[in-house]
FILOVO-288896 format. One record per atom (N, C-alpha, C, O, CB): residue number from 1; residue in one letter; x, y, z. Coordinates in Angstrom, 3 decimals, padded with zeros to 6 digits. Atoms other than C-alpha are relative to their C-alpha. Last residue first. Glycine has a CB too. Example, Ala and Ser with C-alpha at 12.3 -4.5 7.8 and 13.67 -1.06 7.14 Angstrom:
BEGIN
+-----+----+----------+----------+----------+
|   i | aa |        X |        Y |        Z |
+-----+----+----------+----------+----------+
|   2 |  S | -000.820 | -001.190 | -000.060 |
|   2 |  S |  013.670 | -001.060 |  007.140 |
|   2 |  S | -000.770 |  001.090 |  000.730 |
|   2 |  S | -000.261 |  002.198 |  000.899 |
|   2 |  S |  000.414 |  000.462 | -001.415 |
|   1 |  A |  000.890 | -001.190 |  000.000 |
|   1 |  A |  012.300 | -004.500 |  007.800 |
|   1 |  A |  000.900 |  001.200 |  000.000 |
|   1 |  A |  001.936 |  001.181 |  000.665 |
|   1 |  A | -000.992 |  000.027 |  001.246 |
+-----+----+----------+----------+----------+
This chain:
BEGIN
+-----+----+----------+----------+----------+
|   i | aa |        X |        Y |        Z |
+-----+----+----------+----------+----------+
|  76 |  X |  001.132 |  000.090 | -000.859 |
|  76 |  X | -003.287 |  004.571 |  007.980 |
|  76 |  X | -001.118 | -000.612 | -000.660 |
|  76 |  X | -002.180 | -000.768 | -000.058 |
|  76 |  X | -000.380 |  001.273 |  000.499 |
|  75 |  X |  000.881 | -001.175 |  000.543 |
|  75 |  X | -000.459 |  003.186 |  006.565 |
|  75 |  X | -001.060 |  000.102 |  000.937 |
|  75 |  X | -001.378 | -000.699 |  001.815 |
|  75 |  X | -000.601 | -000.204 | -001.489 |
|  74 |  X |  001.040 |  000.929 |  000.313 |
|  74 |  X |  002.543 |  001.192 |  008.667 |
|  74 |  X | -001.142 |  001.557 | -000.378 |
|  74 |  X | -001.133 |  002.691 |  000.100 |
|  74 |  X | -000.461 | -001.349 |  001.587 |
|  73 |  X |  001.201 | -001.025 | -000.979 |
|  73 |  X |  005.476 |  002.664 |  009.199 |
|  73 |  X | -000.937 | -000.297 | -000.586 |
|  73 |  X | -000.779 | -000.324 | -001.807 |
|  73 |  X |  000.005 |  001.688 |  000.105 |
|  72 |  X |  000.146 |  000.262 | -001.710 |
|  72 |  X |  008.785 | -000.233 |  009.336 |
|  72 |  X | -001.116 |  001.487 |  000.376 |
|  72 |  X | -001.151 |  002.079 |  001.454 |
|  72 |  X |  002.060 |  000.128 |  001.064 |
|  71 |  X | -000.122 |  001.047 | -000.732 |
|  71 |  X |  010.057 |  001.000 |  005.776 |
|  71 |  X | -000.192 | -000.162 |  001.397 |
|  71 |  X |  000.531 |  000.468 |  002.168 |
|  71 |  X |  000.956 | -000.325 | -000.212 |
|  70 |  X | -001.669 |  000.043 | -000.496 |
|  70 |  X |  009.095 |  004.289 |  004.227 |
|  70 |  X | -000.181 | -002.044 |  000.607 |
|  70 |  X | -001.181 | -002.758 |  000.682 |
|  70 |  X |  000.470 |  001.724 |  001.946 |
|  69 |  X | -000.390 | -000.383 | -001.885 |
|  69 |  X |  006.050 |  004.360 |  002.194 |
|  69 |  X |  001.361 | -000.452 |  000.345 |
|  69 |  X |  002.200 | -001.049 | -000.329 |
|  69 |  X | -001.087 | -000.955 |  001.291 |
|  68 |  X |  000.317 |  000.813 | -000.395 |
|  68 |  X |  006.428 |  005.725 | -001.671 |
|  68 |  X |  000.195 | -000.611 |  001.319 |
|  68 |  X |  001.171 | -000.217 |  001.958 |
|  68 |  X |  000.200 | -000.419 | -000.695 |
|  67 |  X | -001.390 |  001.165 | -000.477 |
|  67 |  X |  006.056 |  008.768 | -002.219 |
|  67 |  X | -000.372 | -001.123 | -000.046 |
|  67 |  X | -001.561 | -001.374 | -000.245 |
|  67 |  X |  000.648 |  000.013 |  001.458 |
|  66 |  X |  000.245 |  000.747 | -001.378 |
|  66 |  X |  003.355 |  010.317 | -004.522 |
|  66 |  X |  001.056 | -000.554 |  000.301 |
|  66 |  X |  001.782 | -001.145 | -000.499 |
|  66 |  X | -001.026 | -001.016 |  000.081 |
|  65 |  X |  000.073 | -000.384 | -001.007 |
|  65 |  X |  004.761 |  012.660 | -007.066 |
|  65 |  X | -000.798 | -000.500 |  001.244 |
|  65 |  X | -001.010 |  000.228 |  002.214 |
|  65 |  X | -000.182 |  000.902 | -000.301 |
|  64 |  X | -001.312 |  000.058 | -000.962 |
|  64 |  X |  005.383 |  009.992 | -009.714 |
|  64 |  X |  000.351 |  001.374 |  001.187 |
|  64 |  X |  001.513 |  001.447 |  001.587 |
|  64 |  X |  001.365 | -000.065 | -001.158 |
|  63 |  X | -000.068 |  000.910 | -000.705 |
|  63 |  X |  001.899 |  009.737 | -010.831 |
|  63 |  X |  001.063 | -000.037 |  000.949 |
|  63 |  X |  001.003 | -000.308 |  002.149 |
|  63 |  X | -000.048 | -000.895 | -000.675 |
|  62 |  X | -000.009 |  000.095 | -002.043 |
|  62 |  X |  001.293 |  012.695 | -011.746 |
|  62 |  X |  000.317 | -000.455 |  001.059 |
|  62 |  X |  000.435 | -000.020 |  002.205 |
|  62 |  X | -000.649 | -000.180 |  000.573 |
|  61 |  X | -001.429 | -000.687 | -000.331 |
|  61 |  X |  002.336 |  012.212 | -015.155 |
|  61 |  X | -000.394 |  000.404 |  001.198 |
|  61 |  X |  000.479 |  000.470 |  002.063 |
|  61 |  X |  000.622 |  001.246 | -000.954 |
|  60 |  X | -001.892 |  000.536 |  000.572 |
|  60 |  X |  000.160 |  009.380 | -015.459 |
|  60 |  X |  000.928 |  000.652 |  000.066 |
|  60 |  X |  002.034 |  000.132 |  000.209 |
|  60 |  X |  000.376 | -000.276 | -001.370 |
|  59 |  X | -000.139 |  001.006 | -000.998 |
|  59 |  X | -002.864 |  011.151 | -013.942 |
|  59 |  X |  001.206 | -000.814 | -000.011 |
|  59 |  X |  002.061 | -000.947 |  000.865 |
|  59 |  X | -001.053 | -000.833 | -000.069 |
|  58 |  X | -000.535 | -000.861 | -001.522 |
|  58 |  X | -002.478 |  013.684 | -016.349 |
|  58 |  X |  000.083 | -000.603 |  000.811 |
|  58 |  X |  001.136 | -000.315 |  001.379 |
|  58 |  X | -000.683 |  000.995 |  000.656 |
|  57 |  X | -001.439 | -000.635 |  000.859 |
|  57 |  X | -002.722 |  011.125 | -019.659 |
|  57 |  X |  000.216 |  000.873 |  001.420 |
|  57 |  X |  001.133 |  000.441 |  002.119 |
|  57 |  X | -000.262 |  001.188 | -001.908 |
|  56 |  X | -000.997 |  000.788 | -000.077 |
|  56 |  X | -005.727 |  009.833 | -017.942 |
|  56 |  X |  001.422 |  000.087 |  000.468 |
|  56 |  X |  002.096 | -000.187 |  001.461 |
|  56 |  X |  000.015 | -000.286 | -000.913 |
|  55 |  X | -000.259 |  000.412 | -001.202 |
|  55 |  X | -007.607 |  012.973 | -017.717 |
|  55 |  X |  000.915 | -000.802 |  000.229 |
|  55 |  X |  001.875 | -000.395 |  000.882 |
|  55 |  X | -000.854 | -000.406 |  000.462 |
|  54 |  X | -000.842 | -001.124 | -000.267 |
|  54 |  X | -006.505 |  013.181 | -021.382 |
|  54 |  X |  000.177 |  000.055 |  001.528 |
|  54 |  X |  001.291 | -000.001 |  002.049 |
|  54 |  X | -000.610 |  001.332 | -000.586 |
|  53 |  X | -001.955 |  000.653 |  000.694 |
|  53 |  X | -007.524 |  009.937 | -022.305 |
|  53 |  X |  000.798 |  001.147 |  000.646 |
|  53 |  X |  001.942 |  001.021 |  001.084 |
|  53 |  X |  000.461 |  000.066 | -002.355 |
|  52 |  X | -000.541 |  001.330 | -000.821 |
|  52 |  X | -011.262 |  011.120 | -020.763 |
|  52 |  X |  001.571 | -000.942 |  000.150 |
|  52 |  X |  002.109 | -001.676 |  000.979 |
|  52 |  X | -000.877 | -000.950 | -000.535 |
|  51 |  X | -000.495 | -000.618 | -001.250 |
|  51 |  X | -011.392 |  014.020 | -022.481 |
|  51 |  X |  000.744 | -000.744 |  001.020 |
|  51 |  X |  001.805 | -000.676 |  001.641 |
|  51 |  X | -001.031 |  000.505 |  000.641 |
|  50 |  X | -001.110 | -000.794 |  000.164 |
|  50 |  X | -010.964 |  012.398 | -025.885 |
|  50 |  X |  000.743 |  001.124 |  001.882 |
|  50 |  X |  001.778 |  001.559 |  002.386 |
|  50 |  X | -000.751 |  001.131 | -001.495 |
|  49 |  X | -001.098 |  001.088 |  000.027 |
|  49 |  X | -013.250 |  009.834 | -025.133 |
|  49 |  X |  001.118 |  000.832 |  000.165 |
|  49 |  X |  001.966 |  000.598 |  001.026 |
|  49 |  X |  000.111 | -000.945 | -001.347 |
|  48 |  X | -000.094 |  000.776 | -001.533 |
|  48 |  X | -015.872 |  012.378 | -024.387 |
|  48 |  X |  001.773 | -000.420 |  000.223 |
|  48 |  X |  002.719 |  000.008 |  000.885 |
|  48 |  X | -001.179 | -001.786 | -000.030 |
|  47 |  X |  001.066 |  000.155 | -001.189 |
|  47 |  X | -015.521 |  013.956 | -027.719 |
|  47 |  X |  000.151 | -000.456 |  000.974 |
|  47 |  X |  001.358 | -000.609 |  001.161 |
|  47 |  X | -000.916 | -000.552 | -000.149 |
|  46 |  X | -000.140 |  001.206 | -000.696 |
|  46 |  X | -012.130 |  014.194 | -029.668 |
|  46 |  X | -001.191 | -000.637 |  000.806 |
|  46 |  X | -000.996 | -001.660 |  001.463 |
|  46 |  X |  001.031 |  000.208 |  000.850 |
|  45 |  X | -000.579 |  000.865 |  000.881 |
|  45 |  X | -012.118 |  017.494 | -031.721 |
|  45 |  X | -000.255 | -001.395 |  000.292 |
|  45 |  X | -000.649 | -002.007 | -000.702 |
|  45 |  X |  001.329 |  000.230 | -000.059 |
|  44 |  X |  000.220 | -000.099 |  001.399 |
|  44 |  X | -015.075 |  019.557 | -030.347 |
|  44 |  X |  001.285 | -000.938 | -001.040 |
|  44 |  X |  001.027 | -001.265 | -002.199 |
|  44 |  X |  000.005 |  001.743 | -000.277 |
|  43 |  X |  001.954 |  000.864 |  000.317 |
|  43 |  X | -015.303 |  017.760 | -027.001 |
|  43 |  X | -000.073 |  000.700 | -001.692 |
|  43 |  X | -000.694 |  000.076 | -002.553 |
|  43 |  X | -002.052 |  001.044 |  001.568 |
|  42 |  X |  000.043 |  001.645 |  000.102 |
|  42 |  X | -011.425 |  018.589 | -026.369 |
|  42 |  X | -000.897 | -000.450 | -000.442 |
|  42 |  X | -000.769 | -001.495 | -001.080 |
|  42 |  X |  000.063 | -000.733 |  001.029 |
|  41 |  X | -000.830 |  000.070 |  000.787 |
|  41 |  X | -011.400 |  022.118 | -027.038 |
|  41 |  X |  000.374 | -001.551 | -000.850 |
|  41 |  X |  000.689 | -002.041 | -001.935 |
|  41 |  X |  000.947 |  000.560 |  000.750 |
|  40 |  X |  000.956 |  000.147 |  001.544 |
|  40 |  X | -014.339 |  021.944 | -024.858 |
|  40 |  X |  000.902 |  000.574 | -000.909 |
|  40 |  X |  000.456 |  001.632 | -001.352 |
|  40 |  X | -001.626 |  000.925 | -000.143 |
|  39 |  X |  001.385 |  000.355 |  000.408 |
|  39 |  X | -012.254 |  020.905 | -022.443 |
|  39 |  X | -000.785 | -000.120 | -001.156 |
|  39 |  X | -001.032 | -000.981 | -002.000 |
|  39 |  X | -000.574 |  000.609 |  000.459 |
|  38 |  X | -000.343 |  001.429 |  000.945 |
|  38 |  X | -009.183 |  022.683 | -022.460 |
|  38 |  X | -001.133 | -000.546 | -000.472 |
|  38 |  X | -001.598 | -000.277 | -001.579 |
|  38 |  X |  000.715 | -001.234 |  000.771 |
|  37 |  X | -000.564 | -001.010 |  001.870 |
|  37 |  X | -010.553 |  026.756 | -021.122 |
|  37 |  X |  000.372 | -001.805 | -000.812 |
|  37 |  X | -000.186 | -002.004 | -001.891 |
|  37 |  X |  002.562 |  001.688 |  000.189 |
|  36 |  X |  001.695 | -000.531 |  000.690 |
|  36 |  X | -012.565 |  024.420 | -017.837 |
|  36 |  X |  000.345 |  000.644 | -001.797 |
|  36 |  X | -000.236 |  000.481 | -002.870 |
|  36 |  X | -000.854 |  001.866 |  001.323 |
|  35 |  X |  000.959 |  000.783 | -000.059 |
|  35 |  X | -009.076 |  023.122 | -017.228 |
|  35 |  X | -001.053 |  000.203 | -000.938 |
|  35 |  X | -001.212 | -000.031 | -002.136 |
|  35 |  X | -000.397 |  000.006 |  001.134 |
|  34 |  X | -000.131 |  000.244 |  001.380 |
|  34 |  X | -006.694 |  025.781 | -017.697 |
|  34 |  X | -000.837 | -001.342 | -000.043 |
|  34 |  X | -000.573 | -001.847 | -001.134 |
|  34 |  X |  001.600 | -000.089 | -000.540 |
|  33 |  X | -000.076 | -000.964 |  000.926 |
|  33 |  X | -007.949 |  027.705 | -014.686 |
|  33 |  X |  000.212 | -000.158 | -001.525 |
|  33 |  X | -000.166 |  000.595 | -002.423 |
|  33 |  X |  000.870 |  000.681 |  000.425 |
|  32 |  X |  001.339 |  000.144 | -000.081 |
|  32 |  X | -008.280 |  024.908 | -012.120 |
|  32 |  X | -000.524 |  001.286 | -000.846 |
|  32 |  X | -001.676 |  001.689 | -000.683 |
|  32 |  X | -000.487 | -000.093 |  001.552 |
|  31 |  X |  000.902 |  000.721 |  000.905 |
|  31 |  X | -004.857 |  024.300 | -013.254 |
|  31 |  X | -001.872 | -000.529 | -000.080 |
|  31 |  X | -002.554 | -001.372 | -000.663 |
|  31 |  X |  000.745 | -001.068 |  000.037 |
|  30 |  X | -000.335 | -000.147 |  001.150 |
|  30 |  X | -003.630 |  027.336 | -012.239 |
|  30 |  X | -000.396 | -001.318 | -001.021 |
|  30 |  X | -000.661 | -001.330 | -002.223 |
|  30 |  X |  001.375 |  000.330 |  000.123 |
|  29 |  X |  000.835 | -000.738 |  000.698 |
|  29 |  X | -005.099 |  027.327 | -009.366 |
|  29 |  X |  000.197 |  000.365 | -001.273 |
|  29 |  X | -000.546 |  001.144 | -001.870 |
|  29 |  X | -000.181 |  000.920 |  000.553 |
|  28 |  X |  001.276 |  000.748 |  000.190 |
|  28 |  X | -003.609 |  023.967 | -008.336 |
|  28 |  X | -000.630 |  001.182 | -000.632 |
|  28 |  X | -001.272 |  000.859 | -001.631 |
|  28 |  X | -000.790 | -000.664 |  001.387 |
|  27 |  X |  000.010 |  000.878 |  001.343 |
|  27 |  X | -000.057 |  025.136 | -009.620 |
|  27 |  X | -001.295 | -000.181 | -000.131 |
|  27 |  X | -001.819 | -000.189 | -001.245 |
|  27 |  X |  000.770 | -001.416 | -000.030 |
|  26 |  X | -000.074 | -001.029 |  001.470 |
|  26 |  X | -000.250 |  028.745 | -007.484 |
|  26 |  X | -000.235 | -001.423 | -000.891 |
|  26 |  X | -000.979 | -001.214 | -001.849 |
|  26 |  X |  001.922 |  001.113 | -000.433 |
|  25 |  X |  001.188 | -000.628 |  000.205 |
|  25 |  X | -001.442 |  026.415 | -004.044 |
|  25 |  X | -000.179 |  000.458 | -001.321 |
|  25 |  X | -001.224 |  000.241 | -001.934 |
|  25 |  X | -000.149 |  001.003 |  000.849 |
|  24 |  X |  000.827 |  001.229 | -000.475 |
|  24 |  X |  001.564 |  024.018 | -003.994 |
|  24 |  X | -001.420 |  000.522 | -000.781 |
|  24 |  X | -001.970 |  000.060 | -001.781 |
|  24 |  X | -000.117 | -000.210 |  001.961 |
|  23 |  X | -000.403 |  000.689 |  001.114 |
|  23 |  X |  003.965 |  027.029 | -004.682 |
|  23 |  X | -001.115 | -001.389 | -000.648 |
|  23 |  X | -001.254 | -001.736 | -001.821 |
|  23 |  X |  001.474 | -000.517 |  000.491 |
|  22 |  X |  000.393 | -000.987 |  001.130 |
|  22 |  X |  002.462 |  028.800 | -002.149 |
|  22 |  X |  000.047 |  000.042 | -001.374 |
|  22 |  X | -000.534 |  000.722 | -002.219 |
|  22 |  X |  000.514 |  000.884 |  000.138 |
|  21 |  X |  002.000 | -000.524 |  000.035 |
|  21 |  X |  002.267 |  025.658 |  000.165 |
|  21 |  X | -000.357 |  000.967 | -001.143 |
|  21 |  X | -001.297 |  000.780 | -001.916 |
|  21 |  X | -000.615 |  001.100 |  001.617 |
|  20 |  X |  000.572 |  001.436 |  000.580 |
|  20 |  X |  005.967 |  024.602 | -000.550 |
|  20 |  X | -001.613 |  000.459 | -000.259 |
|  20 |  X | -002.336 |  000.623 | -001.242 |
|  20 |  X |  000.175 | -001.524 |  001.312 |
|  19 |  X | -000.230 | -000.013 |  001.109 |
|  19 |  X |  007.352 |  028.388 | -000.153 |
|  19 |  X | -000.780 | -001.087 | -000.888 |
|  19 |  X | -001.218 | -000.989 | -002.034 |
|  19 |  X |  001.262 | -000.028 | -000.010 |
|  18 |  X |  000.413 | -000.992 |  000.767 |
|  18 |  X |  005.938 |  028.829 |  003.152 |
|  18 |  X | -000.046 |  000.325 | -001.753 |
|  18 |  X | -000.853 |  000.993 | -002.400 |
|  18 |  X |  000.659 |  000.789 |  000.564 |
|  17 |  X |  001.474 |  000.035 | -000.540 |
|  17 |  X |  006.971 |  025.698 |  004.481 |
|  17 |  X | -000.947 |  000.964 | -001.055 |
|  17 |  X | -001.694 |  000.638 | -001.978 |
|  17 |  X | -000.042 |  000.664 |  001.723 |
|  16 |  X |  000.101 |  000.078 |  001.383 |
|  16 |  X |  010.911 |  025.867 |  003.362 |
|  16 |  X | -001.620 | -000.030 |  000.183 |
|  16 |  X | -001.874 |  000.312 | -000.972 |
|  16 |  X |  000.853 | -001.344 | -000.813 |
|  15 |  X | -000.374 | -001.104 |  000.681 |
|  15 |  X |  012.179 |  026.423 |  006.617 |
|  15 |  X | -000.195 |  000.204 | -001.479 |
|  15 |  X |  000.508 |  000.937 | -002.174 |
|  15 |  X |  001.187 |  000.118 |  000.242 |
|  14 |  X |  000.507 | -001.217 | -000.388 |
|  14 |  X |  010.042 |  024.292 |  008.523 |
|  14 |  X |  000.691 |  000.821 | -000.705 |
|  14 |  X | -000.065 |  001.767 | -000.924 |
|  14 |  X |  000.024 |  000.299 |  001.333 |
|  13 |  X | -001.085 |  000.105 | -001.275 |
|  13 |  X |  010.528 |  021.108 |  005.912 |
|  13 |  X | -000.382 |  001.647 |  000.552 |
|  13 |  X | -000.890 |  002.478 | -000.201 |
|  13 |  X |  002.081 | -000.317 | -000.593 |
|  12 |  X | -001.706 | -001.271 | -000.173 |
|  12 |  X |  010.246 |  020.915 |  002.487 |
|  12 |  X |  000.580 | -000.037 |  001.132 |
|  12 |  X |  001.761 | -000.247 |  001.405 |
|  12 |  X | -000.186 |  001.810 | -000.047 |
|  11 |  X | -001.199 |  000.742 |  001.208 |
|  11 |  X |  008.023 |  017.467 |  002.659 |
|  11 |  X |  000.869 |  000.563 |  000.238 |
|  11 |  X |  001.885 |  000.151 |  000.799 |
|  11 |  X | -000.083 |  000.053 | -001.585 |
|  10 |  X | -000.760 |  000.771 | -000.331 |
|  10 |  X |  006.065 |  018.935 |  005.645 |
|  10 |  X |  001.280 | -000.472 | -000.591 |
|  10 |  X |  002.412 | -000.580 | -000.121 |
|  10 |  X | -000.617 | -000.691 |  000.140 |
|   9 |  X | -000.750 | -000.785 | -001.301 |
|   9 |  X |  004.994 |  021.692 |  004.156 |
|   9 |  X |  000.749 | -001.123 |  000.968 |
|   9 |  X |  001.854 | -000.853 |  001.438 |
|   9 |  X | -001.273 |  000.908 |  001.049 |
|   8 |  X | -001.835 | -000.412 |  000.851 |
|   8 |  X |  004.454 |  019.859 |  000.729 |
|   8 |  X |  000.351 |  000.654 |  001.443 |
|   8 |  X |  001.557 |  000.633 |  001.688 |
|   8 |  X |  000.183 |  001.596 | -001.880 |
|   7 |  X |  000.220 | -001.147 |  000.171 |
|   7 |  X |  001.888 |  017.770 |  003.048 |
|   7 |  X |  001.050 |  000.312 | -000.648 |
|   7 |  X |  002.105 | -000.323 | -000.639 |
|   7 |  X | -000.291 |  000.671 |  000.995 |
|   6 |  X |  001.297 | -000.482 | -000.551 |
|   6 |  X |  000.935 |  014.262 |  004.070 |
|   6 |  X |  000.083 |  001.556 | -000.441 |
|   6 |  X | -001.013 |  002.115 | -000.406 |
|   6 |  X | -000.158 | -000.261 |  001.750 |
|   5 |  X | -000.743 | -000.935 | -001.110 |
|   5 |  X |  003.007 |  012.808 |  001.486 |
|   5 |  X | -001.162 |  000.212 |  000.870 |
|   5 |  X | -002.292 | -000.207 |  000.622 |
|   5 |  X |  000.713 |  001.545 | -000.565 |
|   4 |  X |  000.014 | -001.039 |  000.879 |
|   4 |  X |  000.842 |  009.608 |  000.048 |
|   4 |  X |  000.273 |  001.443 |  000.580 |
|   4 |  X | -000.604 |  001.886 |  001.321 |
|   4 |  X | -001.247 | -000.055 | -000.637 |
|   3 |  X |  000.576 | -000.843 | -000.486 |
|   3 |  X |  001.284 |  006.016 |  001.210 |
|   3 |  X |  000.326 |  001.692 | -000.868 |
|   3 |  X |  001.109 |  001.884 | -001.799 |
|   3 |  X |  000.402 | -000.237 |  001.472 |
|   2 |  X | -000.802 | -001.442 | -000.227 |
|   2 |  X |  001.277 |  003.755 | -000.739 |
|   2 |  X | -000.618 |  000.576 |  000.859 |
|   2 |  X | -001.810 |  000.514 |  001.158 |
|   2 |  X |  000.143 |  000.992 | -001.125 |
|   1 |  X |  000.838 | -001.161 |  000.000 |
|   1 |  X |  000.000 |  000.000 |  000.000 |
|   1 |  X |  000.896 |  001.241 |  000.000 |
|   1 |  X |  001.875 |  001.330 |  000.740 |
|   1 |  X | -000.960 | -000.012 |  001.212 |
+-----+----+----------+----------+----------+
């Protein structure tokens, strides 16, 4: 079973906190911004299917920012 960071503030660390979160925060709104604009970019060439591959397709490059768990800590 993975486990999955619990936080970029944690990850960085206290002296890096501030930077992880703001940094953290600017990508998600930024892609809750190019989202909705893709879309129906997508439904007029590709329909559904097309969105759907694409979700995908992001999920796959996503993938490798989950850790993986440490040895000897059990998930929740």
């Amino acid at each position: 079973m993975r486990i999955v960071s619990p936080s970029p503030a944690a990850t960085a660390g206290a002296n890096h906190a501030g930077t992880a979160l703001g940094l953290a925060n600017s990508l998600v709104f930024i892609a809750f911004f190019l989202v909705p604009i893709a879309i129906p970019g997508l439904l007029v060439f590709w329909s559904w299917a097309g969105v759907w591959l694409a979700a995908a397709f992001c999920a796959l490059i996503a993938w490798p920012i989950f850790l993986r768990p440490e040895h000897g800590r059990k998930s929740a």
